[in-house]
BARO-174184 format. One record per residue (C-alpha): residue number from 1; residue in one letter; y, x, z. Coordinates in steps of 0.05 Angstrom, whole numbers. Layout:
! residues N
num:NUM, residuo:A, yy:Y, xx:X, zz:Z
...
! end
This chain:
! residues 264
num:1, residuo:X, yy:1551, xx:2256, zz:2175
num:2, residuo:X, yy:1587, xx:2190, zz:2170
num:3, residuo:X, yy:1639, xx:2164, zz:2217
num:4, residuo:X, yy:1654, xx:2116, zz:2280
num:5, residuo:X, yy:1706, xx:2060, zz:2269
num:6, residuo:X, yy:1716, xx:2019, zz:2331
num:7, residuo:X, yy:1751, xx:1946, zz:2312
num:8, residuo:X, yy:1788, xx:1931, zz:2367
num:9, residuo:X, yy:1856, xx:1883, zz:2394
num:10, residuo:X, yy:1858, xx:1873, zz:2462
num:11, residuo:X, yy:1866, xx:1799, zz:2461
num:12, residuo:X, yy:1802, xx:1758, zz:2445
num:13, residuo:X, yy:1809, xx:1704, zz:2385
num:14, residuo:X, yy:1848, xx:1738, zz:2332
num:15, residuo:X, yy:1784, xx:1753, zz:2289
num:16, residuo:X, yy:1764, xx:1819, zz:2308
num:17, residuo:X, yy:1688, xx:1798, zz:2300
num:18, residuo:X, yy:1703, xx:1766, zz:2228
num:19, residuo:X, yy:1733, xx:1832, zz:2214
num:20, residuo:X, yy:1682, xx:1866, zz:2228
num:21, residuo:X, yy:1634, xx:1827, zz:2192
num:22, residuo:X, yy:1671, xx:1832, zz:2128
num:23, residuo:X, yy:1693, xx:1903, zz:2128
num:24, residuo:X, yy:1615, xx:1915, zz:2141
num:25, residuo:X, yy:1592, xx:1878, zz:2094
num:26, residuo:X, yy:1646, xx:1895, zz:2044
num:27, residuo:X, yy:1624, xx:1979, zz:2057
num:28, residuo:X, yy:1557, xx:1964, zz:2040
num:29, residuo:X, yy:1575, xx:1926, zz:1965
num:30, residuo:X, yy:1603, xx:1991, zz:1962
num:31, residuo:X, yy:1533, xx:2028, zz:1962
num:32, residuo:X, yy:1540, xx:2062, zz:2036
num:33, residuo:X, yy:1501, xx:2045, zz:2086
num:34, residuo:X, yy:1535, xx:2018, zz:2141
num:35, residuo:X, yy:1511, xx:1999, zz:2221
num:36, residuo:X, yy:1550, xx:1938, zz:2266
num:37, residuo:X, yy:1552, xx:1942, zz:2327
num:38, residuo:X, yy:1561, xx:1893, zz:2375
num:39, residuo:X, yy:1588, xx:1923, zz:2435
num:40, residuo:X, yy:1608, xx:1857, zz:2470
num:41, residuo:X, yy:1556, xx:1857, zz:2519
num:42, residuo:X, yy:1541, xx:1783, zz:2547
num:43, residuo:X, yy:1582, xx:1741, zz:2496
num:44, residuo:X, yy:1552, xx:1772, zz:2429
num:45, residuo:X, yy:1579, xx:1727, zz:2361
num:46, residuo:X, yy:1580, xx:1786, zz:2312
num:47, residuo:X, yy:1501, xx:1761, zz:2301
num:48, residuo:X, yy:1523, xx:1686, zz:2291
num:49, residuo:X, yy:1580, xx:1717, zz:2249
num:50, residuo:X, yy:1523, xx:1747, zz:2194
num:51, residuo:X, yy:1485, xx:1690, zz:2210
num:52, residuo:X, yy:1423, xx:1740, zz:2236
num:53, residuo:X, yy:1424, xx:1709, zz:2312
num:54, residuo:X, yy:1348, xx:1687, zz:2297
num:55, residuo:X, yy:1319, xx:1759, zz:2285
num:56, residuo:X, yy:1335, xx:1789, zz:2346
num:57, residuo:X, yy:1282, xx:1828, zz:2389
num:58, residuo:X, yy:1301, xx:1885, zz:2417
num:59, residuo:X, yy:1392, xx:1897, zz:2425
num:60, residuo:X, yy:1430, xx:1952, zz:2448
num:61, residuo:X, yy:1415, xx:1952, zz:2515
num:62, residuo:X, yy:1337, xx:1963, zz:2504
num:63, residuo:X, yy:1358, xx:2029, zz:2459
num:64, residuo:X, yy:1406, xx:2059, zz:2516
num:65, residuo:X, yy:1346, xx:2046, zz:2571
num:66, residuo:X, yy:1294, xx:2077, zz:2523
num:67, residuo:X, yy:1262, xx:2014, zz:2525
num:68, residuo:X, yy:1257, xx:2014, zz:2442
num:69, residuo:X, yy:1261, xx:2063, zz:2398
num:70, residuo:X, yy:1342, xx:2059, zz:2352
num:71, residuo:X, yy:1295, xx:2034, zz:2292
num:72, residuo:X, yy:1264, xx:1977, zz:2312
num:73, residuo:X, yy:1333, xx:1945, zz:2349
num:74, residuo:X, yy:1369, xx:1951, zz:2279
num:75, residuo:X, yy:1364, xx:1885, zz:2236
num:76, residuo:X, yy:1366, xx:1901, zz:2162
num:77, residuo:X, yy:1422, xx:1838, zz:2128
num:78, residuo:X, yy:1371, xx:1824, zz:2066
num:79, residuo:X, yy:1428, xx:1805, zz:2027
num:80, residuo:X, yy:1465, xx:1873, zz:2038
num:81, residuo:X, yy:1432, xx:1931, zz:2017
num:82, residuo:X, yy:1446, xx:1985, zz:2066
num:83, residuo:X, yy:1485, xx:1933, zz:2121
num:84, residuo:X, yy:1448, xx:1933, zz:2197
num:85, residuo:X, yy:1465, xx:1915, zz:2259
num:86, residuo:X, yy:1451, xx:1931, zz:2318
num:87, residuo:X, yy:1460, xx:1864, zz:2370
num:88, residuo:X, yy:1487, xx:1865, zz:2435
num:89, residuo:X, yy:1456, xx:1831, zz:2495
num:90, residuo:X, yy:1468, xx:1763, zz:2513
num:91, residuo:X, yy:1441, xx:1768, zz:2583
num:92, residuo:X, yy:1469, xx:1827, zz:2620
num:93, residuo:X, yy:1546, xx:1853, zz:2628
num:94, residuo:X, yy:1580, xx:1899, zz:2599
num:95, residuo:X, yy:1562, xx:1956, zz:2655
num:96, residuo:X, yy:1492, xx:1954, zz:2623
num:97, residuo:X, yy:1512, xx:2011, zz:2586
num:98, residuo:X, yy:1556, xx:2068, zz:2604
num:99, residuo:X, yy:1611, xx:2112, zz:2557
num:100, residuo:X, yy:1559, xx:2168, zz:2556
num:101, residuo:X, yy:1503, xx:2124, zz:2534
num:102, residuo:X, yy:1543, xx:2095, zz:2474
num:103, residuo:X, yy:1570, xx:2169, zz:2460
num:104, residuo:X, yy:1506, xx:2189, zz:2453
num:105, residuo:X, yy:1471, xx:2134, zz:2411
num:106, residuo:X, yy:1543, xx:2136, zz:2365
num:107, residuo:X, yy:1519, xx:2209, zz:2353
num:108, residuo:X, yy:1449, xx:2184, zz:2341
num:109, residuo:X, yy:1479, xx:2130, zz:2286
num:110, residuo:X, yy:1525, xx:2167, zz:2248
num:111, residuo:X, yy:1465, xx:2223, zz:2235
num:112, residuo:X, yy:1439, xx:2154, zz:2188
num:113, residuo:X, yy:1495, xx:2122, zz:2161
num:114, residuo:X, yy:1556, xx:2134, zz:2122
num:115, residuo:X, yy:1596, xx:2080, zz:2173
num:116, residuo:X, yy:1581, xx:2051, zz:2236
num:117, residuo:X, yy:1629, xx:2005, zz:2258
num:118, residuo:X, yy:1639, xx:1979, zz:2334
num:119, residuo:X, yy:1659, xx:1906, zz:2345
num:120, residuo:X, yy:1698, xx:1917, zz:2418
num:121, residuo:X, yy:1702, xx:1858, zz:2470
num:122, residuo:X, yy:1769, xx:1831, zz:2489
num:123, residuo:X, yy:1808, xx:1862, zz:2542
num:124, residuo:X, yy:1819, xx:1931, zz:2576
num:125, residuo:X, yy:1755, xx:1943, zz:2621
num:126, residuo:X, yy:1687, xx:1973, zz:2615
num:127, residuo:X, yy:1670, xx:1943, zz:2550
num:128, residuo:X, yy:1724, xx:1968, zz:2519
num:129, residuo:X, yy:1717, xx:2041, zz:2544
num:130, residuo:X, yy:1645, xx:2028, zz:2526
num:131, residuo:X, yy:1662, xx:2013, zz:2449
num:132, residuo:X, yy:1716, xx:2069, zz:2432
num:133, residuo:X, yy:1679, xx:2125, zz:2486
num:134, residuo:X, yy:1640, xx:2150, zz:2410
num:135, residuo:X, yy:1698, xx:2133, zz:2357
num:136, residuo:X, yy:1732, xx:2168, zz:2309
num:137, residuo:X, yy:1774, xx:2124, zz:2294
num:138, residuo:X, yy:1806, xx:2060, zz:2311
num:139, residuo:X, yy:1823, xx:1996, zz:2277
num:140, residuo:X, yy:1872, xx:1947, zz:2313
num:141, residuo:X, yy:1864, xx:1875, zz:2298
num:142, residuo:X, yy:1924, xx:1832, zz:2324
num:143, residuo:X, yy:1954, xx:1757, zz:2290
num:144, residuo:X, yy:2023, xx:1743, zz:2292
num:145, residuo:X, yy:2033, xx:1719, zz:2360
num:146, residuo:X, yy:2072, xx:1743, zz:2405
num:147, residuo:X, yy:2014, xx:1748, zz:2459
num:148, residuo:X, yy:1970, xx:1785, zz:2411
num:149, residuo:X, yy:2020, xx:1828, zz:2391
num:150, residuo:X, yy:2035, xx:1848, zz:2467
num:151, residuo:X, yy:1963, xx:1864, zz:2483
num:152, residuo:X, yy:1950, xx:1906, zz:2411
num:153, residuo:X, yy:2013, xx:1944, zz:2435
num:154, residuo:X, yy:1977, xx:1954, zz:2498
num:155, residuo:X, yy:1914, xx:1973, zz:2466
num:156, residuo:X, yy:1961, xx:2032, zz:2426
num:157, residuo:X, yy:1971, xx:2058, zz:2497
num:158, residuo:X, yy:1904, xx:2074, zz:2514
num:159, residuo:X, yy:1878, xx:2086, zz:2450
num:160, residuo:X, yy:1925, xx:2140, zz:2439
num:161, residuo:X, yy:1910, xx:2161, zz:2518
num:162, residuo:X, yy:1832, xx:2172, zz:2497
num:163, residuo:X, yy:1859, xx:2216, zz:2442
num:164, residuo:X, yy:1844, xx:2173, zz:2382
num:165, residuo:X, yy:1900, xx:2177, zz:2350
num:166, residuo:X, yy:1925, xx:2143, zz:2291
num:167, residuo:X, yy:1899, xx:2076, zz:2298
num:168, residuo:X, yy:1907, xx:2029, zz:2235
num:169, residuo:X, yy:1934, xx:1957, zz:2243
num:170, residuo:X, yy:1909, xx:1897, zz:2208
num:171, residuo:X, yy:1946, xx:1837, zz:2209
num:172, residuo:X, yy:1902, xx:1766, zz:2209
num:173, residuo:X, yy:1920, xx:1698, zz:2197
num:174, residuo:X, yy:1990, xx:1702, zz:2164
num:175, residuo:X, yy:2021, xx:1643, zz:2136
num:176, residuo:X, yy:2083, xx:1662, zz:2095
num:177, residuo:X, yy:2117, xx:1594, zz:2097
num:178, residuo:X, yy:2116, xx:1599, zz:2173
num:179, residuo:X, yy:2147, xx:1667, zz:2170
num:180, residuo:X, yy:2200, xx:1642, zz:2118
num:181, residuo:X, yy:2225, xx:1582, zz:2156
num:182, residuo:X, yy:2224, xx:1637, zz:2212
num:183, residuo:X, yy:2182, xx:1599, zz:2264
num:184, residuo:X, yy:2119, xx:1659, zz:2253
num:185, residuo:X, yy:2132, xx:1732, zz:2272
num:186, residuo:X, yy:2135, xx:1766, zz:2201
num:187, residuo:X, yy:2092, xx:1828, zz:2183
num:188, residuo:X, yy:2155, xx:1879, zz:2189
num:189, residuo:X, yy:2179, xx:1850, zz:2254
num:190, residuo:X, yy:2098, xx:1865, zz:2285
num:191, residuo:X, yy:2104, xx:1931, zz:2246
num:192, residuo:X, yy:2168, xx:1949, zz:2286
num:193, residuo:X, yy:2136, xx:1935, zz:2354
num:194, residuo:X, yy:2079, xx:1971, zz:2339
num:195, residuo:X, yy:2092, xx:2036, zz:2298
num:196, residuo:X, yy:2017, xx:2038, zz:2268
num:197, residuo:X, yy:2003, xx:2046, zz:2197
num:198, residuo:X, yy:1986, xx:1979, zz:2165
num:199, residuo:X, yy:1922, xx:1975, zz:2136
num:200, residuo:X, yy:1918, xx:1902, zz:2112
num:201, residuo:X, yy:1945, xx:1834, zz:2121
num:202, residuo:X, yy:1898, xx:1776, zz:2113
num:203, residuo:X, yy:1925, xx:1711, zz:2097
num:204, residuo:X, yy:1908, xx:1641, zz:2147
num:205, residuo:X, yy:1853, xx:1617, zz:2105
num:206, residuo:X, yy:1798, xx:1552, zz:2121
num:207, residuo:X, yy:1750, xx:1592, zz:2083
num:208, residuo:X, yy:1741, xx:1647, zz:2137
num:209, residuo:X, yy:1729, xx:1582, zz:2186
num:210, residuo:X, yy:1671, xx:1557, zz:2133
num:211, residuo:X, yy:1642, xx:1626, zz:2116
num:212, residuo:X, yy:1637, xx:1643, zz:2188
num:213, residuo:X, yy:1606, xx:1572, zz:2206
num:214, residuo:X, yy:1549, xx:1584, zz:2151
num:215, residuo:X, yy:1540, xx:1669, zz:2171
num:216, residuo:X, yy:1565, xx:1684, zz:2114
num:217, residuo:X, yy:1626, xx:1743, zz:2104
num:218, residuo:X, yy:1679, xx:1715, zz:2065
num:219, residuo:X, yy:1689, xx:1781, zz:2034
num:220, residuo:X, yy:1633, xx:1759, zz:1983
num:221, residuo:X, yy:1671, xx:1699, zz:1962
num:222, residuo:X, yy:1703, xx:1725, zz:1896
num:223, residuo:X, yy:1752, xx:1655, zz:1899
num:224, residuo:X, yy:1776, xx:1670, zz:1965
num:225, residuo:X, yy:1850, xx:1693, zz:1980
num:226, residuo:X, yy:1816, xx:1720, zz:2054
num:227, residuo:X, yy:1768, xx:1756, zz:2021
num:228, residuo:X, yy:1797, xx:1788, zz:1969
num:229, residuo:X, yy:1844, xx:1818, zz:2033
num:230, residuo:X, yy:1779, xx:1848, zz:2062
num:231, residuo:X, yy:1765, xx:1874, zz:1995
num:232, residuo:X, yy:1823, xx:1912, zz:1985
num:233, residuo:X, yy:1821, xx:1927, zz:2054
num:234, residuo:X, yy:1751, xx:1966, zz:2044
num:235, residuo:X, yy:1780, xx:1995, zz:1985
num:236, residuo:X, yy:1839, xx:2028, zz:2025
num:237, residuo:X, yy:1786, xx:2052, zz:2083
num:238, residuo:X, yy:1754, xx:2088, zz:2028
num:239, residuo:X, yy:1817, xx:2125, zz:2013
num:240, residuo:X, yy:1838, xx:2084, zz:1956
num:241, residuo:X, yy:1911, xx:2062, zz:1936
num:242, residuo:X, yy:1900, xx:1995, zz:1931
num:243, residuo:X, yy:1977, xx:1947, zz:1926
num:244, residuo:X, yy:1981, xx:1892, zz:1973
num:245, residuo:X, yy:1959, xx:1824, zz:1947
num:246, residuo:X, yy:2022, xx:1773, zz:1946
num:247, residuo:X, yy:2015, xx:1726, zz:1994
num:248, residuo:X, yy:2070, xx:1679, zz:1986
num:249, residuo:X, yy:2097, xx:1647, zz:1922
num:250, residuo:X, yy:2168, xx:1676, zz:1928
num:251, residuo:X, yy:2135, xx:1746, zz:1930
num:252, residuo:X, yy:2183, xx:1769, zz:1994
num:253, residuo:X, yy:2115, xx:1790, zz:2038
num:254, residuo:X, yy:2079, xx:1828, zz:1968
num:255, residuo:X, yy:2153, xx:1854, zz:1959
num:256, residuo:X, yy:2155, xx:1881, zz:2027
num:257, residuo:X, yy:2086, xx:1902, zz:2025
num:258, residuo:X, yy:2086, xx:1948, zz:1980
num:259, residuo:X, yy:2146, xx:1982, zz:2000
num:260, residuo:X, yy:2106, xx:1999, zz:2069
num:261, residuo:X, yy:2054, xx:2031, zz:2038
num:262, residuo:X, yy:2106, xx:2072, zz:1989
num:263, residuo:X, yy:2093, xx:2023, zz:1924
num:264, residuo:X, yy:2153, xx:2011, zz:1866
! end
């Protein structure tokens, strides 16, 4: 039976969508098969993000009102063997579907595949009970802003309140020569606040901005500095022990990096 990962932050805009996307499509490179889905009911992206927005028919709300059958809502990615998703609607809200509906069709999904990742809307309402009412586990997405950082503290809270406990933190757009000259929040200072296990830093990259444009994850761009940090990041959710990429020329953020995660 595989297992529910809800990607989640609390604050919209820090690339919780890309993140899914990539650590998706990243899983299925790996050989499992792997379901998205888009649980942000009435602004769906996670479609544009895989660049699969023109083969939707039927989305999540026609599987939770029987009005499909689970199969014929998925979209198979062609370029991805074993990589669906499942697409949210674009014209109803987010009380089209209730916590017991997506507990049940969770149950449904991991019965088929090794992975089935959530994509949760911003915010602390019914889409986000929605998303993490069937998870296992939690990822929490946050960038280093102080805003961000607030609201994934926040999101800690109630995670931790619906008894999914040990939520994993990956931190997005990081520029080290912001957190040098000391006008960026650095990765131990966000640590500190939020007393997660770090899963993964990704570095501020215009390649995520150009991959996500075309629908294509960046995690398949082999020249990428973003997407060989969703790489290793896949790696790690596997169980792997995989160092912490350096991110800065000096070497004080790999440095740091790898003594958070217990490396000489």
């Amino acid at each position: 039976m595989g297992e529910v990962i809800v990607v989640t932050s609390g604050k919209g805009g820090v690339g919780k969508t890309t993140t899914t996307a990539n650590l998706g499509a990243g899983l299925a490179t790996h050989g499992h098969r792997v379901v998205l889905v888009d649980a942000d009911i009435g602004l769906r992206n996670l479609d544009v993000v895989l660049g699969l927005e023109n083969r939707i028919v039927y989305d999540i709300t026609d599987v939770t009102g029987g009005h499909c059958r689970l199969r014929q809502a998925l979209i198979k990615d062609k370029r991805f063997e074993g990589l669906f998703l499942l697409p949210a609607a674009q014209t109803k809200d987010k009380t089209a579907v209730s916590p017991d509906q997506m507990k049940a069709l969770c149950e449904e999904l991991k019965q088929e595949f090794d992975y089935v990742i959530i994509d949760c809307p911003a915010g602390i309402e019914q889409g986000f009970r929605n998303a993490i009412a069937g998870a296992d586990k939690a990822i929490v997405v946050t960038t280093p802003e102080v805003a961000a950082v607030r609201d994934a503290d926040r999101i800690i809270g109630l995670l931790e309140a619906a008894e999914l406990r040990d939520p994993r933190l990956i931190i997005n757009r990081i520029r080290p020569r912001m957190v040098r000259h000391g006008d960026m929040m650095s990765i131990e200072d966000i640590i500190d606040i939020l007393a997660i296990d770090l899963l993964g830093v990704v570095p501020e990259d215009e390649m995520v901005v150009i991959s996500t444009n075309r629908g294509e994850p960046v995690v398949q761009d082999e020249r990428s500095r973003s997407g060989q940090a969703y790489r290793n990041i896949v790696r790690r959710i596997k169980g792997e022990p995989v160092p912490m990429m350096n991110l800065d020329e000096g070497g004080f953020v790999s440095r740091f990096l790898r003594r958070m995660i217990g490396l000489p």
